[in-house]
Residue frames as qw, qx, qy, qz and C-alpha x, y, z in Angstrom:
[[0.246, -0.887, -0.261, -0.290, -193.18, -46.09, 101.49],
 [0.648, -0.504, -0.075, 0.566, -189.98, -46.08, 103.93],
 [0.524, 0.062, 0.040, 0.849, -188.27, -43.40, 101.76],
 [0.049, -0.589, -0.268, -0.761, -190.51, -41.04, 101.35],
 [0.512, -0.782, -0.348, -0.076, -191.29, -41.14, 104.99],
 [0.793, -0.180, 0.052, 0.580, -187.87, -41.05, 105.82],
 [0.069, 0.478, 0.213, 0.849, -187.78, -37.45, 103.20],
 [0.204, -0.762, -0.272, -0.552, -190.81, -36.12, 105.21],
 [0.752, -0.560, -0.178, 0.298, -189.41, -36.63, 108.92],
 [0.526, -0.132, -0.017, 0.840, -186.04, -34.73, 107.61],
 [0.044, -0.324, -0.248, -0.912, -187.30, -31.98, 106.00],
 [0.308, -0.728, -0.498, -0.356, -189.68, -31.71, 108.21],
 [0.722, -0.509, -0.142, 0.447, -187.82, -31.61, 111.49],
 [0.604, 0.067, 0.251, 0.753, -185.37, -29.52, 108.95],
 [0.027, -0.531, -0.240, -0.812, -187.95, -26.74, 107.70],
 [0.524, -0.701, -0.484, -0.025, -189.33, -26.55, 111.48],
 [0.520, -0.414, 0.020, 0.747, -185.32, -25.31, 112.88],
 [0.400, 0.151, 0.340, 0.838, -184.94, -23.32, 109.87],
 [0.197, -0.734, -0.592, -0.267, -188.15, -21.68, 110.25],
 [0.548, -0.491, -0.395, 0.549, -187.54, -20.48, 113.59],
 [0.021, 0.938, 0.081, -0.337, -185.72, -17.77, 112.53],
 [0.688, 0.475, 0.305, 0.456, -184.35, -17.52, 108.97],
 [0.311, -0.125, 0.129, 0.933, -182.06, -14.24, 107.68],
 [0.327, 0.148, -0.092, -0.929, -184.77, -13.22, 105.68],
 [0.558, 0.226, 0.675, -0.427, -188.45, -15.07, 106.07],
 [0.695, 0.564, 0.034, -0.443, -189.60, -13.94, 102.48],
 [0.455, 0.550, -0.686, -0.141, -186.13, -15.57, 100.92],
 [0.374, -0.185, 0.843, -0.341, -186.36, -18.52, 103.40],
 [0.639, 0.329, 0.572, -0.395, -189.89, -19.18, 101.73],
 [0.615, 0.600, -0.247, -0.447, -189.16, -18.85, 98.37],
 [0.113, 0.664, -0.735, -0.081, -186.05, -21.43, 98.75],
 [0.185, 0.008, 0.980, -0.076, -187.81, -24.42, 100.22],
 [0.664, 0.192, 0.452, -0.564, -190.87, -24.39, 98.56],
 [0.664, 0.345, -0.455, -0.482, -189.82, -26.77, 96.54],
 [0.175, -0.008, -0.928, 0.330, -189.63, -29.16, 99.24],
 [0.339, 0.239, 0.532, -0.738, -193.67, -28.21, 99.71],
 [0.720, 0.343, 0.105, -0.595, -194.24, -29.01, 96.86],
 [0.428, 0.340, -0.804, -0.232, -192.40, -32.02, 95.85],
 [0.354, -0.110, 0.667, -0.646, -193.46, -33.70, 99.39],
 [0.633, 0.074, 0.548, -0.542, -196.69, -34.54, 98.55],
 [0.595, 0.543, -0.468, -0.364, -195.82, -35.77, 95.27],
 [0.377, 0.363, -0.850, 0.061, -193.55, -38.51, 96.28],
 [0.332, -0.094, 0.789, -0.508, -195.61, -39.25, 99.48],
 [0.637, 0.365, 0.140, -0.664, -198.84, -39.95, 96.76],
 [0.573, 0.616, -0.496, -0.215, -196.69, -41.70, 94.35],
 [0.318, -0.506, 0.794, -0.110, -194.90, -44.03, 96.90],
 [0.631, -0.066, 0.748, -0.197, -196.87, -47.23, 96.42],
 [0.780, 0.524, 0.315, 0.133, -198.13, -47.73, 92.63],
 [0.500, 0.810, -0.187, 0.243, -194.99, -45.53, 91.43],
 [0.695, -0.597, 0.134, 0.378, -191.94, -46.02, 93.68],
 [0.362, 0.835, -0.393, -0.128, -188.77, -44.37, 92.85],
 [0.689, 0.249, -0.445, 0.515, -185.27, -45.70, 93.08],
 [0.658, -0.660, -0.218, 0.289, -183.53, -45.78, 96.04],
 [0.452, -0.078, 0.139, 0.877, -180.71, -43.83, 94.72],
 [0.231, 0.275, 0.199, 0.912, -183.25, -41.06, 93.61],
 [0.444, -0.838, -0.258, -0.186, -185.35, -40.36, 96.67],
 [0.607, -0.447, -0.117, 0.647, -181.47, -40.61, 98.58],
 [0.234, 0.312, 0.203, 0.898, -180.78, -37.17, 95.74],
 [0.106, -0.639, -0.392, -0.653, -183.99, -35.70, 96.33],
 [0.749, -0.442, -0.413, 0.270, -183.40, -36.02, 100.07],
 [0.608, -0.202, -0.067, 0.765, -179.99, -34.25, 99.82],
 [0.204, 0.373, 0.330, 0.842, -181.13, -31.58, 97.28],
 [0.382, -0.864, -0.141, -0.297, -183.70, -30.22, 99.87],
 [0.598, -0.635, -0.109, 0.477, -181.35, -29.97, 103.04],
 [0.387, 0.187, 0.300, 0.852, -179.36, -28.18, 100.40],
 [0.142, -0.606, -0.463, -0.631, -182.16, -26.04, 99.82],
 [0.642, -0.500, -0.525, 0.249, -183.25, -26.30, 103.35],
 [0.521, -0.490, -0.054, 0.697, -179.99, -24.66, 104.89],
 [0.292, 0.366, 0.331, 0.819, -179.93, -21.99, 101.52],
 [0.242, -0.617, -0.366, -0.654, -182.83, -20.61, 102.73],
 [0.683, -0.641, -0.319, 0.142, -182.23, -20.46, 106.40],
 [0.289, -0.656, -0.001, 0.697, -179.09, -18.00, 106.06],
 [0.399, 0.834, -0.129, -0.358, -179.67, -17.03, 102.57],
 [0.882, 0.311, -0.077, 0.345, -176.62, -18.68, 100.04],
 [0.121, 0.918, -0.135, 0.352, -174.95, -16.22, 100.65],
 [0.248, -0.698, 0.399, -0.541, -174.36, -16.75, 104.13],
 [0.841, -0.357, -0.071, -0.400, -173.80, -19.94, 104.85],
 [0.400, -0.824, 0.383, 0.123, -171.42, -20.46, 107.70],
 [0.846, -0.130, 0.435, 0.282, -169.93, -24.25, 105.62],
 [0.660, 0.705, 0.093, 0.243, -169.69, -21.95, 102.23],
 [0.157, -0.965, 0.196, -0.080, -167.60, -19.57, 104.55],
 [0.787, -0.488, 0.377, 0.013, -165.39, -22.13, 105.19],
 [0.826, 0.324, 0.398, 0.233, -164.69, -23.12, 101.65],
 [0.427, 0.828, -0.032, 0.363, -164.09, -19.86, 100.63],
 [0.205, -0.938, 0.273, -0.051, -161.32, -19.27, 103.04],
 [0.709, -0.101, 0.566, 0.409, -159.50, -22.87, 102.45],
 [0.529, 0.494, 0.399, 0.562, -159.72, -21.95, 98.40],
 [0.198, -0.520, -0.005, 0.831, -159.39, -18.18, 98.94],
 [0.280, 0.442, 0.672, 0.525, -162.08, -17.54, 97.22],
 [0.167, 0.217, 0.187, 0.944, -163.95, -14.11, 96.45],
 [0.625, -0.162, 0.016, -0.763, -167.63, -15.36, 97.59],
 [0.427, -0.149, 0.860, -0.234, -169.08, -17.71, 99.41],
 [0.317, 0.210, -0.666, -0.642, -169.68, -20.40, 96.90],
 [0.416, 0.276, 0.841, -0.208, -172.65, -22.78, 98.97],
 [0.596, 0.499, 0.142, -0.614, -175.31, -21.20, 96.25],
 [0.386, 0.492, -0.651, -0.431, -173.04, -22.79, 93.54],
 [0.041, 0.114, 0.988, -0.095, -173.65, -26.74, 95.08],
 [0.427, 0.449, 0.441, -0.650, -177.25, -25.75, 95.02],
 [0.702, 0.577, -0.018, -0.418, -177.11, -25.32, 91.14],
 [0.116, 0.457, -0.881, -0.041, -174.87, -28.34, 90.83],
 [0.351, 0.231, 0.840, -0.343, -177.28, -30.28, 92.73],
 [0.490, 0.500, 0.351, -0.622, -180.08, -28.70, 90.19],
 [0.540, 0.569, -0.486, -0.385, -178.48, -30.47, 87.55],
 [0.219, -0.291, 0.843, -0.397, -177.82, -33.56, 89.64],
 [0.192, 0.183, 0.819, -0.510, -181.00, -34.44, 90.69],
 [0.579, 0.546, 0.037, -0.604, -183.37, -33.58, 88.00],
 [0.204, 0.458, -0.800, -0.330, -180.48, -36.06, 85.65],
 [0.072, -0.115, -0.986, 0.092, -181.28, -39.13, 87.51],
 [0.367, 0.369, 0.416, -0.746, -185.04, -37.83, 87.79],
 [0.631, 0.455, -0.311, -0.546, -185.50, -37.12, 84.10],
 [0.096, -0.334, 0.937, 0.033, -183.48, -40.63, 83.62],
 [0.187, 0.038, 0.929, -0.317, -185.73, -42.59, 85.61],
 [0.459, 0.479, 0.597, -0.451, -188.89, -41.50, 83.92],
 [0.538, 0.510, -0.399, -0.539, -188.12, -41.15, 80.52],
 [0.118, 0.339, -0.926, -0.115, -186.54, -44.74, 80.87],
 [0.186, 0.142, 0.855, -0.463, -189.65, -46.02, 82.63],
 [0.326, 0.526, 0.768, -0.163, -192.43, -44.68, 81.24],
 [0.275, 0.728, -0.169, -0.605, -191.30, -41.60, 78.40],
 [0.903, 0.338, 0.249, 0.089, -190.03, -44.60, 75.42],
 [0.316, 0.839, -0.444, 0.007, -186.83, -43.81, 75.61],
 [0.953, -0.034, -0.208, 0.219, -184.00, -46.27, 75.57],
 [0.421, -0.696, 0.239, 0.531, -180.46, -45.74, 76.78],
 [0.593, 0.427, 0.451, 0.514, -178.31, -44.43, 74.46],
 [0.288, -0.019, 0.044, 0.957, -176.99, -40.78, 73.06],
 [0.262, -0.601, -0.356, -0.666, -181.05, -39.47, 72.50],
 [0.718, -0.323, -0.598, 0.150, -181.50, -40.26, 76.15],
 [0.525, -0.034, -0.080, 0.847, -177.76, -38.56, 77.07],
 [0.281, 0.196, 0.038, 0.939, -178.86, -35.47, 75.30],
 [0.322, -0.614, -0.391, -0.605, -182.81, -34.69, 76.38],
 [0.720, -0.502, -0.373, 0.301, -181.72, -35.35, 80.04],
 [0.459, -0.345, -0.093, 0.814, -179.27, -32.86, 79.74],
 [0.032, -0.309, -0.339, -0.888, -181.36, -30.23, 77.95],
 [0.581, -0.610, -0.533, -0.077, -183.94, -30.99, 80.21],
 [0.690, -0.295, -0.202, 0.629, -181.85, -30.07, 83.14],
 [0.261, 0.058, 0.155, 0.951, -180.19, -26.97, 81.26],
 [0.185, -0.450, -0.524, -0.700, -183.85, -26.16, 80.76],
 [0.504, -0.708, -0.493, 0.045, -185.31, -26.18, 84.23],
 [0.407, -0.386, -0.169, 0.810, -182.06, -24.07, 85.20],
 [0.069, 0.346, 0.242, 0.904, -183.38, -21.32, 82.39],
 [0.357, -0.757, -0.472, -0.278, -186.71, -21.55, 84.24],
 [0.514, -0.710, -0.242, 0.417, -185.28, -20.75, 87.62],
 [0.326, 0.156, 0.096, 0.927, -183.40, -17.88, 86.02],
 [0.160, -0.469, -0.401, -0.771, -186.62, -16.40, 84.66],
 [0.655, -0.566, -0.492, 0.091, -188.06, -17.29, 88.26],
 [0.483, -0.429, -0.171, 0.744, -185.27, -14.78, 90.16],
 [0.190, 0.280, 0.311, 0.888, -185.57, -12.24, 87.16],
 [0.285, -0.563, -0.336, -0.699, -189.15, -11.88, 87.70],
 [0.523, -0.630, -0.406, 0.407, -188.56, -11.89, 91.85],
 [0.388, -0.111, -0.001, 0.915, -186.18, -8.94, 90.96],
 [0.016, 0.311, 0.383, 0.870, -188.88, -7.06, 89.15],
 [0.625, -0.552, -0.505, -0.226, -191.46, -7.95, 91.48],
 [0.575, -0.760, -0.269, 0.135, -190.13, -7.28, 94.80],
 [0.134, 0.899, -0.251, 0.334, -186.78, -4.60, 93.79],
 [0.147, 0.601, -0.668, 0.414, -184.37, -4.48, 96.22],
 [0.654, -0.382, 0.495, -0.427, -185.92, -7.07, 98.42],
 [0.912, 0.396, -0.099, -0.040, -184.95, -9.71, 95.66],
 [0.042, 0.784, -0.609, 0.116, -181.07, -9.44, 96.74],
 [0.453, -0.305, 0.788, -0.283, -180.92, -12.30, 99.36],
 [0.881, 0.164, 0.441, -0.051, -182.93, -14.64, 96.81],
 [0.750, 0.651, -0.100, -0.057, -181.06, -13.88, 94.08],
 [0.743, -0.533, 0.360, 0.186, -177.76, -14.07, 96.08],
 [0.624, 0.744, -0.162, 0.175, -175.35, -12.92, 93.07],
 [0.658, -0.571, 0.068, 0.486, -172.94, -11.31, 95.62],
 [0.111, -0.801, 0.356, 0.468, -171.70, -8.74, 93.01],
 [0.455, -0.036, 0.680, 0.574, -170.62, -11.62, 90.57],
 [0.375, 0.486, -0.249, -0.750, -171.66, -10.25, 86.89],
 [0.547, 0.249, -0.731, -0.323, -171.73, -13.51, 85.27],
 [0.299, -0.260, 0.701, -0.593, -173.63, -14.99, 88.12],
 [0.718, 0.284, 0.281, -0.570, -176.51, -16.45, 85.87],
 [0.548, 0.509, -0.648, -0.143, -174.23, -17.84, 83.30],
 [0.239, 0.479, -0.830, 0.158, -172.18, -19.69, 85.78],
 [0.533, -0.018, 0.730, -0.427, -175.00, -21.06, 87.80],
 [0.897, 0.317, 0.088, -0.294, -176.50, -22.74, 84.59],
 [0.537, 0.541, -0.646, 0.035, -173.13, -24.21, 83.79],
 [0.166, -0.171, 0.897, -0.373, -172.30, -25.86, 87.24],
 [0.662, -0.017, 0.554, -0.504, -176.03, -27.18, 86.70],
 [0.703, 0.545, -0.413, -0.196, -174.99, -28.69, 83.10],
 [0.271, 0.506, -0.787, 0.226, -171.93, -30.09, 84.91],
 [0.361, -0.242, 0.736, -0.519, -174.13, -31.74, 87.54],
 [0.822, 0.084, 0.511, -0.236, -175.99, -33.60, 85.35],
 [0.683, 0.486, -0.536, -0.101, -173.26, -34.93, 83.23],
 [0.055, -0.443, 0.813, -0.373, -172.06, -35.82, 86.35],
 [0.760, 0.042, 0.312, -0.568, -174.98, -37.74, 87.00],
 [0.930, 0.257, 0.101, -0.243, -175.00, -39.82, 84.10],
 [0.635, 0.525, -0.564, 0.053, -171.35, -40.68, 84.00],
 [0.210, 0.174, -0.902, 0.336, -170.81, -41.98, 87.70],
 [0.423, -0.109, 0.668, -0.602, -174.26, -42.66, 88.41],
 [0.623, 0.336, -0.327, -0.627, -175.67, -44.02, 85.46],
 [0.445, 0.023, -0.891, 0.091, -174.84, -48.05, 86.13],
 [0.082, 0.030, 0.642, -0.762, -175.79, -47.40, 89.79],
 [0.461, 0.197, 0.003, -0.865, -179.35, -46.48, 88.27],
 [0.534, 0.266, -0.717, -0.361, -179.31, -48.99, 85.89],
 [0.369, 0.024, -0.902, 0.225, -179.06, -51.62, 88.39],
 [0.273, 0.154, 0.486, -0.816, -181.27, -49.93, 90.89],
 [0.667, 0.279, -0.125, -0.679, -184.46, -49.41, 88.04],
 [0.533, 0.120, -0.812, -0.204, -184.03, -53.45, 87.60],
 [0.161, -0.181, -0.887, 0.394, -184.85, -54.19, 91.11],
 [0.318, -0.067, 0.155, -0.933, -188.01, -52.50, 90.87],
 [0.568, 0.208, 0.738, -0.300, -191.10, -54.24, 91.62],
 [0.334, 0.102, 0.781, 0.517, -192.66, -55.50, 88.24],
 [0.100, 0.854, 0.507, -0.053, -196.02, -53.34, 88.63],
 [0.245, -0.869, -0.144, 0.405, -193.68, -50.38, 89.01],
 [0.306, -0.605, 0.464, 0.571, -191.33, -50.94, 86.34],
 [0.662, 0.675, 0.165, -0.281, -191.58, -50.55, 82.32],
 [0.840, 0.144, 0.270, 0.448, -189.41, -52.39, 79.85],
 [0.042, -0.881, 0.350, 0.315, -186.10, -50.11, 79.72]]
């Protein structure tokens, strides 16, 4: 139960500042509610379903991520500014860790429960539904901004946070491909070892 308390104390404390007074309230809300609604999941789940410690520390990171998105918009956020003037870059690229992270964190997610309790072994079927998975939640969140755009017009800017790029939807579902190969090539032992130390009620022959 320590992580998940440990999640609800940041993010709380986190969506309370941010709250305050966000760029734009209506993009503010759209960005963390998926920290409202993962929350009570993991707090419900703690005792007859722990996770891994390595994938409550992701799901942790992937909201502050979120968190701060949605407190100045992606756009605007002061550490992306920072990047993009060391790399002289064109736009501020914080939105792009966001859909790096959404390929991240969903890897070692899908992982942990196909391995646990979907009947999958390790191995290249494993490799490839984890990443399709992944690729597949990013299509959702596409279709998720598309139909903000249609739904609220020009007030959809700040969530959709393109910045002008044309190939803005492309490249965010690629950086979230790339985050969860990353996943499963330098975190994938890490895991491994982790999902063994699980209690025995909590864990299913992997």
């Amino acid at each position: 139960m320590l992580w998940p308390t440990v999640i609800a104390v940041i993010w709380g404390i986190g969506l309370s500042v941010s709250g305050i007074s966000p760029y734009d309230r209506t993009t503010w809300a759209m960005e963390v509610a998926p920290c409202v609604i993962v929350l009570p999941l993991l707090l419900g789940t703690a005792r007859r379903a722990p996770l891994t410690p390595l994938l409550y520390a992701l799901i942790l990171l992937h909201g502050l991520v979120l968190i701060v998105g949605g407190a100045y918009s992606y756009a605007r956020v002061p550490a992306g500014f920072l990047v993009q003037d060391f790399f002289d870059l064109s736009r501020n690229p914080y939105d792009k860790l966001g859909h790096f992270m959404q390929g991240m964190v969903p890897a070692i997610a899908a992982r942990e429960l196909l391995l646990r309790w979907g009947g999958l072994r390790r191995g290249g079927w494993l490799v490839a539904v984890v990443i399709l998975s992944c690729l597949g939640i990013s299509a959702i969140y596409e279709i998720v901004e598309w139909a903000a755009a249609l739904a609220l017009g020009q007030g959809a800017t700040e969530f959709l946070g393109t910045q002008g790029y044309e190939w803005d939807t492309q490249s965010d579902m690629f950086l979230c491909g790339i985050g969860a190969i990353a996943a499963l090539v330098l975190l994938g032992r890490w895991h491994d070892r982790l999902l063994a130390r699980l209690p025995s009620h909590a864990r299913s022959p992997v």
